[in-house]
Structure formats: C-alpha cells, structure tokens
C-alpha positions as a Markdown table, in Angstrom:
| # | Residue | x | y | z |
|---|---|---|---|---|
| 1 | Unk | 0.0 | 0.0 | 0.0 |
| 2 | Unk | 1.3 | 3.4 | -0.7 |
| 3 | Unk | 2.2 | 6.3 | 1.7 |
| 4 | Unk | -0.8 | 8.3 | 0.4 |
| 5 | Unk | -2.7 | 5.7 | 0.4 |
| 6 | Unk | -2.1 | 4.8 | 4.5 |
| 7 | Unk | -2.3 | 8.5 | 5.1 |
| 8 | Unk | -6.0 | 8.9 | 3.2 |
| 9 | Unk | -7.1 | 5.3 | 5.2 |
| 10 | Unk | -6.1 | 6.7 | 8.6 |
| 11 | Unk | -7.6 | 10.3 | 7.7 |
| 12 | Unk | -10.9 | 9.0 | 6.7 |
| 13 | Unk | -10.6 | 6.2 | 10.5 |
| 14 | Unk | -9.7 | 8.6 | 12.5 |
| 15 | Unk | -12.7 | 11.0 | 11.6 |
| 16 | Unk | -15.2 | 8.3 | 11.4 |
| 17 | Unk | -13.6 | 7.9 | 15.3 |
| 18 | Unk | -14.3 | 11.0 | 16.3 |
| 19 | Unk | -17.8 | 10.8 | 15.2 |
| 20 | Unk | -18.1 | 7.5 | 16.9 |
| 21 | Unk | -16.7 | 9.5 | 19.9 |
| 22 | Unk | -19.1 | 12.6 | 19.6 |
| 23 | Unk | -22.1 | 9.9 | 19.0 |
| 24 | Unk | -21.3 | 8.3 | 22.4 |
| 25 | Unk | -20.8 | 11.1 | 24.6 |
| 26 | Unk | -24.2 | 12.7 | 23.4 |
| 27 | Unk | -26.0 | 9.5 | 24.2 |
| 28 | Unk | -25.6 | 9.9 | 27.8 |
| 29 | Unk | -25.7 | 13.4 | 28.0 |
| 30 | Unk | -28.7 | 14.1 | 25.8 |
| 31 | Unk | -30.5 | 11.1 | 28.2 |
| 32 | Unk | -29.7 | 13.0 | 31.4 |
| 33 | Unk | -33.5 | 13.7 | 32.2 |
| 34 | Unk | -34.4 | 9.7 | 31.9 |
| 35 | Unk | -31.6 | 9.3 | 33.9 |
| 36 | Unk | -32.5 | 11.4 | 36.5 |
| 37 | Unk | -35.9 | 9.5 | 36.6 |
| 38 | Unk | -34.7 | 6.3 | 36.1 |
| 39 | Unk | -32.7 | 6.6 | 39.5 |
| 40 | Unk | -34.7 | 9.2 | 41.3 |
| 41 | Unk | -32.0 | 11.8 | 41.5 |
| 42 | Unk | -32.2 | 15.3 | 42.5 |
| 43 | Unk | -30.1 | 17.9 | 40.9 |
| 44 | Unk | -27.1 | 18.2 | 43.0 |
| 45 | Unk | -27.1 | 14.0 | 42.7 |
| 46 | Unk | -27.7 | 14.1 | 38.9 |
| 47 | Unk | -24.6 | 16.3 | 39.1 |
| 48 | Unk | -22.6 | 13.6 | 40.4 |
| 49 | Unk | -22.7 | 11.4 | 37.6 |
| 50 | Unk | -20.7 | 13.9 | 35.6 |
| 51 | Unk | -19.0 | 14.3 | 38.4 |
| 52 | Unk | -18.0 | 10.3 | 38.7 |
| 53 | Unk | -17.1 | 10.7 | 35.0 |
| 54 | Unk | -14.9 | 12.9 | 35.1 |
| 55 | Unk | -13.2 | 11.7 | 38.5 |
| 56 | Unk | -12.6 | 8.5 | 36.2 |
| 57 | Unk | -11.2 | 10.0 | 33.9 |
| 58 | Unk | -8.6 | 12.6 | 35.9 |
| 59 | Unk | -7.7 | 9.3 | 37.9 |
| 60 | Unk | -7.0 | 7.7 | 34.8 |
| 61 | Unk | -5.0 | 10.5 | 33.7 |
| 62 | Unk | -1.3 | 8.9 | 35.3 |
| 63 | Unk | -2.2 | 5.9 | 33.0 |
| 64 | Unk | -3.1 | 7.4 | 29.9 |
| 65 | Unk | 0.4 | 8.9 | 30.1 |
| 66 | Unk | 2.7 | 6.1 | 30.9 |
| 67 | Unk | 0.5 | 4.3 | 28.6 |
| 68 | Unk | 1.2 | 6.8 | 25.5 |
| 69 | Unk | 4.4 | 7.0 | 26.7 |
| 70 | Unk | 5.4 | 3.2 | 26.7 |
| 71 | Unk | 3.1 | 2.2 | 23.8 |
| 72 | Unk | 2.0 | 5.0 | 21.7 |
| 73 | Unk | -1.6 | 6.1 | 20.8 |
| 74 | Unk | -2.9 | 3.1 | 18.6 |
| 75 | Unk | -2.5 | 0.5 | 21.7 |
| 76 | Unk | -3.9 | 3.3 | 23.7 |
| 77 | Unk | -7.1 | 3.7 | 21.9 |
| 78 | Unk | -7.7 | -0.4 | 21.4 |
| 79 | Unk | -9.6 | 1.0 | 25.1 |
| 80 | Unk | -12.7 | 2.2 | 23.0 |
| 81 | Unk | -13.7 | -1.4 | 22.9 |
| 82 | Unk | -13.9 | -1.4 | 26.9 |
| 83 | Unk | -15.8 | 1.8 | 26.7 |
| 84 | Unk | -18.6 | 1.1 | 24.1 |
| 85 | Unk | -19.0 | -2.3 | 26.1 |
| 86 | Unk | -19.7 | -0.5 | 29.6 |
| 87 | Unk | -22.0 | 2.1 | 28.5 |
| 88 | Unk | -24.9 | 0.2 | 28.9 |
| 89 | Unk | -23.7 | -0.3 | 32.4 |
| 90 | Unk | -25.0 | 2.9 | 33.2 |
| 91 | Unk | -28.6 | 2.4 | 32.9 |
| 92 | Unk | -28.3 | -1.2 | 35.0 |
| 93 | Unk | -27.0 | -0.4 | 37.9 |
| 94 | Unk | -29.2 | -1.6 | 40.9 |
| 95 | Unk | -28.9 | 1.6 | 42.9 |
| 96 | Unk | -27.2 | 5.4 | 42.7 |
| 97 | Unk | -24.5 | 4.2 | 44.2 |
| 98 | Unk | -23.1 | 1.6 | 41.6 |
| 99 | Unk | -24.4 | 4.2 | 39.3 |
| 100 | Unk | -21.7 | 6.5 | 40.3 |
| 101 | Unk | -19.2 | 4.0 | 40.2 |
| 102 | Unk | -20.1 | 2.8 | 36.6 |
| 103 | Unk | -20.0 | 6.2 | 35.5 |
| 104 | Unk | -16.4 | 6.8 | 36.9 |
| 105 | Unk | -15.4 | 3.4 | 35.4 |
| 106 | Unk | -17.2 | 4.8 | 32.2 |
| 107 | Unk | -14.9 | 7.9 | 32.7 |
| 108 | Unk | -11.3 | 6.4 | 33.1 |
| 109 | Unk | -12.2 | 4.1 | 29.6 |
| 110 | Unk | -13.3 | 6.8 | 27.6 |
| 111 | Unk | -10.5 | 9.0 | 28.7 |
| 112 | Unk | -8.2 | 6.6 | 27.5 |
| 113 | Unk | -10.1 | 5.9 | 24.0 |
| 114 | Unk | -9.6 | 10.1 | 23.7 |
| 115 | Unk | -6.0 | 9.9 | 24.4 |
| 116 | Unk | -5.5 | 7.7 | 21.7 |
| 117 | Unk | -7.7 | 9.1 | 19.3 |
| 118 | Unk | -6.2 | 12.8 | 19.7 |
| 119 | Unk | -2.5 | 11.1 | 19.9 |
| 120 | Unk | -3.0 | 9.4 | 16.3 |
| 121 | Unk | -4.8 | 12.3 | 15.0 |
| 122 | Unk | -1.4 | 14.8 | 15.5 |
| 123 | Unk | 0.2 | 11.8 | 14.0 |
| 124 | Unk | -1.8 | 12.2 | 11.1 |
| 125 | Unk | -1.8 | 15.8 | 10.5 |
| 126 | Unk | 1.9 | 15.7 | 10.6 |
| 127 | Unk | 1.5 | 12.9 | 7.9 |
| 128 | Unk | -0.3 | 15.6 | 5.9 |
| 129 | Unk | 2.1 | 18.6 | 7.0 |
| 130 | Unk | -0.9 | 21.1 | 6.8 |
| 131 | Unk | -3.6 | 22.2 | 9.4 |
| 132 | Unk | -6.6 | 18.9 | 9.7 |
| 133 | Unk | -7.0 | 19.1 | 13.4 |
| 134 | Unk | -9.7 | 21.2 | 13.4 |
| 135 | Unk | -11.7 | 18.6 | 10.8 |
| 136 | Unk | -11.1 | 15.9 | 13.2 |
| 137 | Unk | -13.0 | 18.1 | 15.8 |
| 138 | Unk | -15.8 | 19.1 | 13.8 |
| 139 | Unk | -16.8 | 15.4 | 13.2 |
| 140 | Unk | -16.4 | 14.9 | 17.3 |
| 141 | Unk | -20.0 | 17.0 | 17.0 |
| 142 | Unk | -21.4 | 16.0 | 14.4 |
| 143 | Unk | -21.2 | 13.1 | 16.5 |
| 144 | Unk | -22.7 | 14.8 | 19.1 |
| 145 | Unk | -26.0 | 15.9 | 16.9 |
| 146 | Unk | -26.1 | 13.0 | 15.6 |
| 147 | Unk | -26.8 | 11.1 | 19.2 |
| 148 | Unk | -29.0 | 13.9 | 20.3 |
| 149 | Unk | -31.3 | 13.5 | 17.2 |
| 150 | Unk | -31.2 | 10.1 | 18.0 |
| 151 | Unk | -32.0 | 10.4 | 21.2 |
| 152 | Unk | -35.0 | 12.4 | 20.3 |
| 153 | Unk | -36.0 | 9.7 | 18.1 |
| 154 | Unk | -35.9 | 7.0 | 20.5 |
| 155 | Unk | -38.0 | 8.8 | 23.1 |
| 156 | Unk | -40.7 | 9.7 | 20.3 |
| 157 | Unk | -41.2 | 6.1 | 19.6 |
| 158 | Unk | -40.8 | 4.9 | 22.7 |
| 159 | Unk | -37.9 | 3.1 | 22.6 |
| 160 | Unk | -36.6 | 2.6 | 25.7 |
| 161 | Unk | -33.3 | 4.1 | 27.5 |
| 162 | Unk | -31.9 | 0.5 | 27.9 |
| 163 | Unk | -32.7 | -0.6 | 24.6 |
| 164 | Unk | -31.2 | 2.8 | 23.4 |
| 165 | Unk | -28.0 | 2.4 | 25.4 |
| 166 | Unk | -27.5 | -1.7 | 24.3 |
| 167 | Unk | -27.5 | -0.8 | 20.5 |
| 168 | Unk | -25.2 | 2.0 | 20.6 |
| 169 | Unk | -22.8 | -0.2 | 22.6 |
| 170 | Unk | -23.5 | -2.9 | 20.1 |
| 171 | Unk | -22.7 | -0.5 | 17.1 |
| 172 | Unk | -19.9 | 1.3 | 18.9 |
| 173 | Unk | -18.1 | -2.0 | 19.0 |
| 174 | Unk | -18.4 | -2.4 | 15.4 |
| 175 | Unk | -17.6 | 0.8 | 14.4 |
| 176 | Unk | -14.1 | 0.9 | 16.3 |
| 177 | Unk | -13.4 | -2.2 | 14.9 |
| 178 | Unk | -13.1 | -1.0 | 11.6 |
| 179 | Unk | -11.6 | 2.3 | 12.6 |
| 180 | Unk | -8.9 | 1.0 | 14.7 |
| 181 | Unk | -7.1 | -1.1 | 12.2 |
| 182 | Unk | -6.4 | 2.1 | 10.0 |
| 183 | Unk | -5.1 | 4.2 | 12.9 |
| 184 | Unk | -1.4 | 5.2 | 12.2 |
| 185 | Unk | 1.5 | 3.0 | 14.0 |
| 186 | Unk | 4.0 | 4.8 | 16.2 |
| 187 | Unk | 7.5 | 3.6 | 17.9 |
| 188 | Unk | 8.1 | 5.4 | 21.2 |
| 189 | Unk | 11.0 | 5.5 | 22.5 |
| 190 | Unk | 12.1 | 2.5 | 24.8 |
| 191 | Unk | 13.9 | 4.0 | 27.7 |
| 192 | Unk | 14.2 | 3.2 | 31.2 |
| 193 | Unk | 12.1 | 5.9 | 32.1 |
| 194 | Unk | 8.8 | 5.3 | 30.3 |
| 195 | Unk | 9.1 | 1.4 | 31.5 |
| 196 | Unk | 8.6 | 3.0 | 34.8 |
| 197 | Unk | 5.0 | 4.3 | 35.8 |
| 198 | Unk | 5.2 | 7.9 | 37.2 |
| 199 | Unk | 3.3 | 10.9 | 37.3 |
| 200 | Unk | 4.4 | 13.4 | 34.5 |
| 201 | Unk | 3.1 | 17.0 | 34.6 |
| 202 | Unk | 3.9 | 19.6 | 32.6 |
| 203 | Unk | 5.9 | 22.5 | 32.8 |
| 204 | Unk | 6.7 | 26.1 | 31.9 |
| 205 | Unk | 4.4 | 27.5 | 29.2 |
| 206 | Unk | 2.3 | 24.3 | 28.9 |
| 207 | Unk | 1.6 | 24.4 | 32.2 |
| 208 | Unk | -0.2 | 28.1 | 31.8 |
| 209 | Unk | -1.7 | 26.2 | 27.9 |
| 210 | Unk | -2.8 | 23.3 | 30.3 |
| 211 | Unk | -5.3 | 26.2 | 32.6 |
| 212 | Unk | -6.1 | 27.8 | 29.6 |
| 213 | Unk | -7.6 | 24.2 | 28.8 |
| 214 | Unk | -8.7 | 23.7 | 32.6 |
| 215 | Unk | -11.0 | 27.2 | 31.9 |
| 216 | Unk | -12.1 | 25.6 | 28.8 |
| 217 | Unk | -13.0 | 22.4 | 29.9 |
| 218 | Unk | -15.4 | 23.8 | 32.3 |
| 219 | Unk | -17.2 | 26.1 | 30.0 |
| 220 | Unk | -17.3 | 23.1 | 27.4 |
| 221 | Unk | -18.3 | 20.2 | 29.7 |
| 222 | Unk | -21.1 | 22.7 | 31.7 |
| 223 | Unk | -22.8 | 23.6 | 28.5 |
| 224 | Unk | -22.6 | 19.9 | 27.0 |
| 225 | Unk | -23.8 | 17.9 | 30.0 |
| 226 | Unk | -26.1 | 20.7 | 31.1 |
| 227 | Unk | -27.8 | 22.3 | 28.0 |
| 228 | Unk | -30.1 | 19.6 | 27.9 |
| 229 | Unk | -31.4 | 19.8 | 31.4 |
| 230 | Unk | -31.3 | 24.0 | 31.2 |
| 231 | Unk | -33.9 | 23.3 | 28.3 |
| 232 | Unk | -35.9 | 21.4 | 30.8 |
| 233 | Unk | -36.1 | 23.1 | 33.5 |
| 234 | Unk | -35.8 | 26.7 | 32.7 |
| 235 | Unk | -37.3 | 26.8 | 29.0 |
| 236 | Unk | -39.7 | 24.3 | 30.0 |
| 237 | Unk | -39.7 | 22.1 | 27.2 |
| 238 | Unk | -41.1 | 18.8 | 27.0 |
| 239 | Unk | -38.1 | 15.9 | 28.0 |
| 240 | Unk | -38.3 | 14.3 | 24.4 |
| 241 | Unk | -37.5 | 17.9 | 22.7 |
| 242 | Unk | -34.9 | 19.4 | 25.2 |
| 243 | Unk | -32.1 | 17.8 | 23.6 |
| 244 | Unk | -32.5 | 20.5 | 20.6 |
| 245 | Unk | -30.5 | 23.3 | 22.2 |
| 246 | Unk | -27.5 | 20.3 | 22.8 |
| 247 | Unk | -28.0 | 19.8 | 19.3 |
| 248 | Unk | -27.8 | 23.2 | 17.8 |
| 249 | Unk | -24.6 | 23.4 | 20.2 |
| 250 | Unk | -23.3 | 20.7 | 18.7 |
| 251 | Unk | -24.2 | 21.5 | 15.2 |
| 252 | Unk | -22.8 | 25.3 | 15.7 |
| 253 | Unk | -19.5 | 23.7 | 17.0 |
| 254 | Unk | -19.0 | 21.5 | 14.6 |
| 255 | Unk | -19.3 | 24.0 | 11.8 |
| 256 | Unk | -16.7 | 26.0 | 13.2 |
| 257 | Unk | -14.2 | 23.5 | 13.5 |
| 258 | Unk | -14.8 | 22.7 | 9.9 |
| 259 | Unk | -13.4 | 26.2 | 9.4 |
| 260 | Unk | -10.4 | 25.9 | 12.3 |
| 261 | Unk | -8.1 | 24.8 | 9.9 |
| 262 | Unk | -8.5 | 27.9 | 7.4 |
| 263 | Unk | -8.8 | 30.4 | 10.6 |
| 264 | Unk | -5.4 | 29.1 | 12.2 |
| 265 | Unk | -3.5 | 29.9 | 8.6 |
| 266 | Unk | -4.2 | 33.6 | 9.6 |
| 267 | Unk | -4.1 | 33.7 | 12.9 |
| 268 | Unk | -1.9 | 32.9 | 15.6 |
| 269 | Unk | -3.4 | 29.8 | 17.8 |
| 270 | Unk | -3.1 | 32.3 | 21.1 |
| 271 | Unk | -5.0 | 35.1 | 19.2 |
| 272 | Unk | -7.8 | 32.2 | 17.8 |
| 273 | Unk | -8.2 | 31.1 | 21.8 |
| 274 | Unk | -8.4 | 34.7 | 23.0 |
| 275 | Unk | -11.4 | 35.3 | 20.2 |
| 276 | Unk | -13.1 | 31.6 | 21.8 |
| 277 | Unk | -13.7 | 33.6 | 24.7 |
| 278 | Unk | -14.9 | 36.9 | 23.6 |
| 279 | Unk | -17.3 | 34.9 | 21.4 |
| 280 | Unk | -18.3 | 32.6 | 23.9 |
| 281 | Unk | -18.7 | 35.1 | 26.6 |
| 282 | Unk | -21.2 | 36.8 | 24.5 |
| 283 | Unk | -23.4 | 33.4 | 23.9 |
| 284 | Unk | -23.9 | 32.9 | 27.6 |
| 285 | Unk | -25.0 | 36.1 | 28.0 |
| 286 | Unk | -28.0 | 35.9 | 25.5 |
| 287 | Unk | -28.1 | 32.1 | 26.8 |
| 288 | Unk | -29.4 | 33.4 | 30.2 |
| 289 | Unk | -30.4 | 36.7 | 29.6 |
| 290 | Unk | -34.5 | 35.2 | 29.8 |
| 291 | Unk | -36.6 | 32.4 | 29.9 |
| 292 | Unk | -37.6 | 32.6 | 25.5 |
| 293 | Unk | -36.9 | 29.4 | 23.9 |
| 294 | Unk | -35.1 | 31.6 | 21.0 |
| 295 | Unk | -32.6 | 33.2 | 23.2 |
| 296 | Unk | -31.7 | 30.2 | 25.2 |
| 297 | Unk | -30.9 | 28.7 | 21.7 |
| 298 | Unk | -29.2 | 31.8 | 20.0 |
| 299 | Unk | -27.0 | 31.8 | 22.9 |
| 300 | Unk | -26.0 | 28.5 | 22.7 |
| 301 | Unk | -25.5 | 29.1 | 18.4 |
| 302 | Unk | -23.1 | 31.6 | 19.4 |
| 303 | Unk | -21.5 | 29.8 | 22.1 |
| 304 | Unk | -20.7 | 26.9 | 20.1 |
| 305 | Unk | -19.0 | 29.3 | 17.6 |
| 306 | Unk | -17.5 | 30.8 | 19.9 |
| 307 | Unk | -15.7 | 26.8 | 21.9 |
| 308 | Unk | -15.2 | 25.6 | 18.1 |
| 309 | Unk | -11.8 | 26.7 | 17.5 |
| 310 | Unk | -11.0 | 26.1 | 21.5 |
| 311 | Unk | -9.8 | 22.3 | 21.4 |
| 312 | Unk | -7.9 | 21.4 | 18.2 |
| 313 | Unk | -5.8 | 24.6 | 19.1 |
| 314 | Unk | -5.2 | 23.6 | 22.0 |
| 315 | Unk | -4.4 | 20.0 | 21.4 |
| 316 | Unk | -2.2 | 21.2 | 18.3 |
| 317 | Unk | 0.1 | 22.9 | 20.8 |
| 318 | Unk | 0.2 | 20.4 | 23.7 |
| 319 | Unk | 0.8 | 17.5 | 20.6 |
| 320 | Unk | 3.6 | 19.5 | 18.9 |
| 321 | Unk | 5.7 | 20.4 | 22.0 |
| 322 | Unk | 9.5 | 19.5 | 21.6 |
| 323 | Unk | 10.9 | 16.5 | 23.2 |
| 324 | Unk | 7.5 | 14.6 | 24.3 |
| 325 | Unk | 5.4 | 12.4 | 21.4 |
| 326 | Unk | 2.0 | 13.8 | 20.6 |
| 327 | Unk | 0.0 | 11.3 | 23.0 |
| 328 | Unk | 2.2 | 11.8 | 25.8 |
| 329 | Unk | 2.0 | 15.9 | 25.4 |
| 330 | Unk | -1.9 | 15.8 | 25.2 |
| 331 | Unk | -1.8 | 13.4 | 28.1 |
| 332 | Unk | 0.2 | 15.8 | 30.4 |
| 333 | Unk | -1.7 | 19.0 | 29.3 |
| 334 | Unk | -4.7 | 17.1 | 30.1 |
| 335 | Unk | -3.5 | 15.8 | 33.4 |
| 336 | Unk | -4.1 | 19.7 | 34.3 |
| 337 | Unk | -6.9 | 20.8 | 32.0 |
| 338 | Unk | -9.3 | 17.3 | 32.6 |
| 339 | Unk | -10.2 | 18.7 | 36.2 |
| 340 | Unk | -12.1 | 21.5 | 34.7 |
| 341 | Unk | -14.9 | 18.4 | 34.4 |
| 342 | Unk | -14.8 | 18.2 | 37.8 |
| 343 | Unk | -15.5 | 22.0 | 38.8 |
| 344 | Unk | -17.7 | 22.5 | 35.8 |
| 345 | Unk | -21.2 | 20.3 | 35.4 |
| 346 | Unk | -20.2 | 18.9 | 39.0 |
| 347 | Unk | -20.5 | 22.7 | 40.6 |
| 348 | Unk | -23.6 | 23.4 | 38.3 |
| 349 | Unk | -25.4 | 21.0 | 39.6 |
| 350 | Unk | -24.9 | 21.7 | 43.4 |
| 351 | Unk | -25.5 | 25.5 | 42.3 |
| 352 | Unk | -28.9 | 25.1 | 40.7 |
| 353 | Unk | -29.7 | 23.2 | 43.9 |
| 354 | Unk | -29.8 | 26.0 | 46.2 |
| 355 | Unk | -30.6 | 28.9 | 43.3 |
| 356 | Unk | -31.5 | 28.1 | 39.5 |
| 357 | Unk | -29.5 | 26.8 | 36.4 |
| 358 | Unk | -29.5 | 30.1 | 34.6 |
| 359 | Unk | -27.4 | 30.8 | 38.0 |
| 360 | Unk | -25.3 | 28.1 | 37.6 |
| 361 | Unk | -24.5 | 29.9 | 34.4 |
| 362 | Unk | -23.0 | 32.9 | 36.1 |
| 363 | Unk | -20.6 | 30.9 | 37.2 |
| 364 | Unk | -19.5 | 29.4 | 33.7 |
| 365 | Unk | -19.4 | 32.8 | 32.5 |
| 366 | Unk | -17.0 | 34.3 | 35.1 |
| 367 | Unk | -15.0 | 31.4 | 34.3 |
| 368 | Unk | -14.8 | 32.5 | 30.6 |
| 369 | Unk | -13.4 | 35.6 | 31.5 |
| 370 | Unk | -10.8 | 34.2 | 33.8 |
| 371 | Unk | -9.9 | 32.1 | 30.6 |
| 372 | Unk | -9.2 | 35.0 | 28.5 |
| 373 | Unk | -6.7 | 36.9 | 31.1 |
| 374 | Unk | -5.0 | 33.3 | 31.4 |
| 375 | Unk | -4.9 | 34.1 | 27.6 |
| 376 | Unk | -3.4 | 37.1 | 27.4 |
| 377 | Unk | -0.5 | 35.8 | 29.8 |
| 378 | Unk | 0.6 | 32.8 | 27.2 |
| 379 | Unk | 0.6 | 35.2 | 24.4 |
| 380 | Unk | 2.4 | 37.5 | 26.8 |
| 381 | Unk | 4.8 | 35.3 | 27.6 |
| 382 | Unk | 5.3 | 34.0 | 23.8 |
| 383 | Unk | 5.8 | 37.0 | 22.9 |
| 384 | Unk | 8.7 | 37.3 | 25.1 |
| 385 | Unk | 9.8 | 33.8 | 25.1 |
| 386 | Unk | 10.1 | 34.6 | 20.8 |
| 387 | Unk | 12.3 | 37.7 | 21.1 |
C-alpha cells in the first residue's frame, strides 16, 4: 500500500472515530432527564454522575500517560472497545451508588479511547504537514448531533433508554473495529524511564496552555452535560425535545471546527483562543439573559462558535511540544486541564440546587473571563519567550 494511500485510510478512521466518539458522549448526555428519573435523583445528585465521569477520567490521567508513553496512541485507543462495552452499564445499575461507580469506570475508559484518538490524530496531521486538526473536531460533533437526534428519536417512539444504550454499545463496537485497524502506528522510545509508571506533569508554558484548557473544559463540559437539562427546566420544554439546544450546540461547534483549519493559517493559535472567549462570553450572556426558547438557543449558536476553535488549538500545541510524542504531550496538558470536568457540570449542579441553572451559568461565564486573562499571559509570555 502506498504512503498516500495509508495517510487517506487513517484520515478518513480517525474522523469516522471521532464521530463515533461525539455519538457516544451525546448519548448519555442528551438522556440525562431519563436518567434522572430512572434513579430518582435530584439535581445536586444528577450532578454527580458527571462528576464520577470525570473523577474516572482525571484518575485515569497517570495511566493514559505512561501508557502513551510506553506504547503509543494506537495500543492506547484499542480501550474504545472497553468503553462502548460499559456504556450500557450505566442504565443497569441496581442503585445510585453503583451508578456513580459505573459512571467513573465509564470515565477512566473513555479518557483513555480520547488519548489515543487525539494522539493518532497529531500523527496524522503531521503525515499531511498542513492544518486537519480542526476537521477531526468538527466530526467529534457532528457526533454529538447525531446522538442527540437520536435520542429524540428513540423517546418519540418509545424506545426505551436501555434498549437505546445496548444498541449503541453494540454499534460502537463495530464501528471501532473498523476504525482502529487504520489508525497510524507509532515507535516510542524504549527507555528506562517510560518502562517505569510515574506521574508526569507539565511545565513552563504548557503548564499556563494546560489552565487555559482547565478554563475551557469547564465552560465546554457545563454547556454539554447541562444544556439539555437548562432546556428542561428553565425553558420548559417537554423531555423528548430538550435535547434541541444540545444539538444546535453541537451543530454550531461543529461548523466552526470545519473552518479551524483555514482560521489558524491567519491567525496565531493564542489570538484564535483569545477570540473563543470573547465569542463565547457573548453566547452565555444571551443564553441566560431570559426564559424565551429563542434566546436560550441563540446563545447556545453563538457559544458553540464561539468553543469551536478552543480544542484542536489547544491539542495542536500540547501534541507538537518539543521532546515529548504527541499522546504523551496531550496526556500531560490534560493531566491539568481534565479537572475542569470536575468543577464544571459537577458545581452546576450543586448550584442550581440551592438557586437556579441560569445561575449556575454565572458561574461558567466568570469562568470565561478568567480564561481569557490566562490568555493574554501565554501570548504574553510567547511574545517574550520569541524575542
């Protein structure tokens, strides 16, 4: 097989995995109100499933970088078998408490299956040697979309959430099996050091880059998990049609990222994450400036605009740092950044507890503008570090 040939294979795998990746993630989040049925939760115990998610996956975090380190980001991602497999653990647990441990279970493997994914995915844009990041991203939600319209389509013919979760498992397994046989192969280096399992953070300038991407991963996982349950509770629509606003998120995201690529042969990627937050600032605003289904859905349009650009930059410059391989630079940064689940839907929840969600979206906002004054500091200090 020829070079352009394995390059165009992995292109088209790795996009198709992102999708698969977008499809799962929106197929528990868009089911959050049947979940919170299903179990009898209230809102500050909803939160914790997000919560036991992301716990999963920051403790997984250590592993996913020996792993990338040791074995590279195809091995790494053959964990997106494990991950399809459990998610229909989450909707047979006998009680909240095994629920929360499935969903941090559920968190660790599908941390993991992203390592790997994002690792080959550097690997193949290097293949290329021209901005594609930003592709790969766009079809993580169209992914996302896809699950929620699905989702809506289940609970109008009254499929229910078990039968739901059990085919997507069935199909996720599938699908990765086809994908993963294309992703890219790598040869780390075999030292002494990465035989040994240690925690690895990271330092200097990624360091500030990886709370840049703490910020972001707040805003992004608050809207995601939470969008669907805002358009509950505070719009007031109907359980089988609050999904829409995750899915004009989604849709509005994904757009963007198909134009990341173009935007970041014009701009630097500092100045491209400093505009993420002035745009995204802006959607939440309209988001919870009232209680019309139109606003609540303009805001989140702009708002997804606004995140679209956020991750592929961000993952771009933690994957093309000198002296680490791109899985094991993505793995560090997000050693840091993959907290910002924890403080993000986790917090909103215990918020909207005691006040309201459009409250709980204060919060995410005042976050956004602490993102863009950590910012300014990284371009300040490139600036510097350049001259």
């Amino acid at each position: 097989m020829t070079i352009s040939k394995i390059k165009h294979n992995s292109r088209i795998a790795i996009t198709s995995q992102f999708f698969l990746m977008g499809l799962l993630f929106s197929t528990i989040i868009s089911r959050f109100p049947a979940l919170k049925e299903i179990y009898n939760l209230s809102m500050s115990e909803l939160s914790l499933v997000p919560f036991a998610m992301s716990g999963g996956a920051l403790l997984s975090m250590p592993l996913c970088v020996y792993l990338s380190s040791r074995y590279g980001s195809r091995k790494v991602g053959l964990f997106c078998f494990a991950q399809c497999l459990w998610l229909s653990a989450i909707v047979l647990m006998p009680n909240k408490t095994c629920l929360y441990i499935a969903a941090m279970l559920y968190g660790s493997l599908m941390q993991l299956a992203d390592i790997g994914m994002n690792g080959n995915s550097i690997l193949v844009e290097k293949a290329y040697k021209r901005p594609i990041l930003g592709f790969f991203h766009s079809a993580f939600y169209f992914g996302v979309a896809t699950g929620g319209a699905i989702s809506i389509i289940t609970m109008v013919t009254g499929i229910s959430i078990i039968v739901h979760y059990i085919a997507t498992s069935i199909v996720g397994v599938i699908w990765f099996w086809f994908n993963h046989i294309f992703y890219l192969h790598e040869t780390p280096e075999k030292t002494s050091e990465n035989k040994k399992f240690k925690i690895m953070l990271p330092k200097g300038i990624l360091l500030l880059i990886a709370f840049v991407a703490f910020c972001g991963r707040i805003i992004e996982g608050s809207i995601s998990d939470w969008s669907t349950v805002y358009m509950k509770t505070m719009i007031e629509l109907t359980e089988m049609y609050s999904p829409v606003g995750l899915i004009v998120y989604a849709l509005f995201i994904a757009f963007g990222r198909l134009f990341t690529d173009t935007i970041r042969k014009h701009f630097s990627d500092i100045n491209i994450i400093l505009g993420c937050g002035v745009v995204t600032g802006i959607g939440l605003l309209v988001m919870i400036s009232g209680t019309n289904v139109y606003l609540a859905i303009t805001g989140l349009l702009i708002s997804g605009f606004g995140l679209s650009c956020f991750v592929p930059v961000i993952y771009t410059l933690a994957g093309n740092q000198k002296d680490v391989n791109p899985g094991l630079g993505i793995a560090m940064v997000n050693t840091v950044s993959g907290t910002g689940f924890l403080f993000g839907p986790s917090v909103i929840g215990f918020i909207a507890e005691h006040y309201n969600l459009r409250v709980s979206f204060m919060y995410v906002l005042a976050v956004t503008m602490i993102m863009i004054f950590l910012a300014s500091l990284v371009k300040k200090k490139s600036e510097i570090s350049n001259n």
